[in-house]
N, C-alpha and C positions, 0 to 999 in steps of 0.2 A: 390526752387527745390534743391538745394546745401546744405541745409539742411535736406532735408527730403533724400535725398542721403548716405548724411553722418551719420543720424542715423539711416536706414537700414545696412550700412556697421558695426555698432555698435553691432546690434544687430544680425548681420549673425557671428560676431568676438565671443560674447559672447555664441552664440549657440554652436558654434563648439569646445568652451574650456571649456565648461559646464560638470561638473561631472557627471555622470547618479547615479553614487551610493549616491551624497550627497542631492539628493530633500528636502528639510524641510518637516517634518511632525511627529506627535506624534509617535514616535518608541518604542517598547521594549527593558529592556535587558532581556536576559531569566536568569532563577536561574541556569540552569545546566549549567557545565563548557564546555570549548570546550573540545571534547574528546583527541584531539590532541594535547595539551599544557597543559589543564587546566586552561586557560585565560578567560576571560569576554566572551562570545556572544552577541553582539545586533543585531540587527533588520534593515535593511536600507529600500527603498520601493524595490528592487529586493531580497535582500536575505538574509540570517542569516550569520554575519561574523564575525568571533576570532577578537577582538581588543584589546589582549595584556594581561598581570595579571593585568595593573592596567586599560582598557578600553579604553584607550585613544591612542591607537598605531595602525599599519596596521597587530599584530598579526601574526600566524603563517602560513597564508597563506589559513587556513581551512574558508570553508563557501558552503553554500547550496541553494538550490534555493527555495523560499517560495511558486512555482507556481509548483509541480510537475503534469504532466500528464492533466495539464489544472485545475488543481483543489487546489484554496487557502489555507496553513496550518493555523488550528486554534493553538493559539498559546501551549493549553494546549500537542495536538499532538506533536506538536516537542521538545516540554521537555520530553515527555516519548517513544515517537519512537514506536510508538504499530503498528496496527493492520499488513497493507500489508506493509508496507515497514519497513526498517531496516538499519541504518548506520554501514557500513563494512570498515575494511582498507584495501587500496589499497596498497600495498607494491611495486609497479610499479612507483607511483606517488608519493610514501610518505606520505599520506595522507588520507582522512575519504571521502566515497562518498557513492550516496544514490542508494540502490538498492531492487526494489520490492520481497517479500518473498510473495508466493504463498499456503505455507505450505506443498509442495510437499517435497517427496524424491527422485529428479528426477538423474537421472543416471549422473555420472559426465563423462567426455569424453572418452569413451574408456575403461569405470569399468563399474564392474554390480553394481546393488545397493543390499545390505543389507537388510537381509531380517528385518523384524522387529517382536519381540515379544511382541504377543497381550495378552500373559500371564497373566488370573485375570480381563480382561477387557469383559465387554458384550457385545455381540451381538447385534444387532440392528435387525437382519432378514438378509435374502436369496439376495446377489446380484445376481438383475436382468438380469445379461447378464449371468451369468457364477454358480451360484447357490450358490459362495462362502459364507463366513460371511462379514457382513459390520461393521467395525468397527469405531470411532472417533479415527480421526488421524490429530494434528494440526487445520488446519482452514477445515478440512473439513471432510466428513462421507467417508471411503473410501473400496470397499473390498480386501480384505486379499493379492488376487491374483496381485492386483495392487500396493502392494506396498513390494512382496515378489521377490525373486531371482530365475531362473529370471522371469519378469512382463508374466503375462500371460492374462488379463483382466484392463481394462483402466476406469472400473466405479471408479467416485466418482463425488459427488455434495457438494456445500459449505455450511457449519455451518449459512453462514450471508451471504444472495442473497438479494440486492438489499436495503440493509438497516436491512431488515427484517427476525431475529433469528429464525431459525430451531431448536424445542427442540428435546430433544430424542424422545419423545410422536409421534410430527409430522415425522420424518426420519421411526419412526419404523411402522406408517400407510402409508406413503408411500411405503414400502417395502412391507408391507402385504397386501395392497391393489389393491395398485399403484395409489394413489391420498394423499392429504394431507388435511384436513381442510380448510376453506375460510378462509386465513391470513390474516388483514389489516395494515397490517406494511411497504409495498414494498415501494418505492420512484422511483417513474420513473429517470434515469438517462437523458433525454431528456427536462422534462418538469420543471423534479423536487417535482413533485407532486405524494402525496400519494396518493394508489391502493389496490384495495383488488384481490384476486387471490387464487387460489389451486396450488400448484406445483402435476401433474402426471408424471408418465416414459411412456415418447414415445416410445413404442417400435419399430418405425418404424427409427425414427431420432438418436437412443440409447441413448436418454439421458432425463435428466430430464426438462420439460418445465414447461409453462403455462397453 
């Protein structure tokens, strides 16, 4: 008993001075620098962390977490930093941290927003709420009125719902019809599983559905 005692207190000792960032296992480095030094990044099993110009140090204190919003980075995403998110400095903290980009140009606190010139750029068709024009703006089709000074109309629906690319073709049958083609591209966020679907404009709910 005195033994088996003893190597339970062994292994409650080792638990509790256990690294959580050093678990063994096949890690990357990545090719891009840390933005904040220019040092090494690699890879631990929680997060992507600066170790130094030559890799082998605790770096400059910069690192990320590989699990945002519940959802694992492949590693090619976090070398190029695309689609919704976006690595920004904090000038608070000193430091690089990770914050979601919507594509919007939404009002900063207390300022109106800028309007934007759609100058040279086509139409897409009639927003639905407001009769404006709908233009591609960022990550999304948006009309005029919604992203003019000040906002007068809050339509816009995303370029890429659900996995699955909205072309110009499809935005501009949904505006002139108010349906879109059977797409089979969607990806249930739930299941995970591919769907097929029409996007229409509810006009009860004001916005674009299923």
């Amino acid at each position: 008993m005195k033994g088996i005692a003893e190597m339970a207190e062994r292994l409650v000792r080792k638990a509790k001075e256990y690294d959580r960032d050093t678990i063994p296992g096949d890690y990357a480095t990545l090719a891009a620098p840390c933005p904040n030094c220019g040092g090494v990044v690699k890879e631990n099993y929680r997060r992507f962390t600066c170790t130094g110009a030559a890799g082998a140090s605790e770096g400059c204190g910069f690192s990320m977490t590989k699990i945002p919003a519940g959802r694992s980075f492949e590693l090619p995403e976090v070398e190029t930093f695309t689609a919704e998110l976006k690595l920004v400095r904090d000038d608070e903290i000193n430091n690089w941290k990770l914050e979601f980009d919507f594509g919007d140009d939404a009002k900063a606190d207390g300022a109106e927003a800028e309007a934007i010139d759609f100058t040279g750029q086509p139409s897409f068709g009639a927003c639905p709420k407001c009769k404006g024009h709908v233009y591609e703006h960022g990550s999304n089709y948006a009309c005029q009125h919604a992203l003019s000074a000040p906002v007068t109309c809050d339509f816009k629906t995303g370029k890429i719902i659900l996995t699955q690319p909205i072309s110009h073709e499809q935005v501009t049958k949904l505006l002139a019809t108010g349906k879109t083609d059977l797409l089979d591209g969607f990806v249930s966020n739930r299941t995970k599983r591919k769907f097929k679907a029409m996007l229409f404009w509810d006009e009860k709910e004001g916005k674009v559905g299923f």
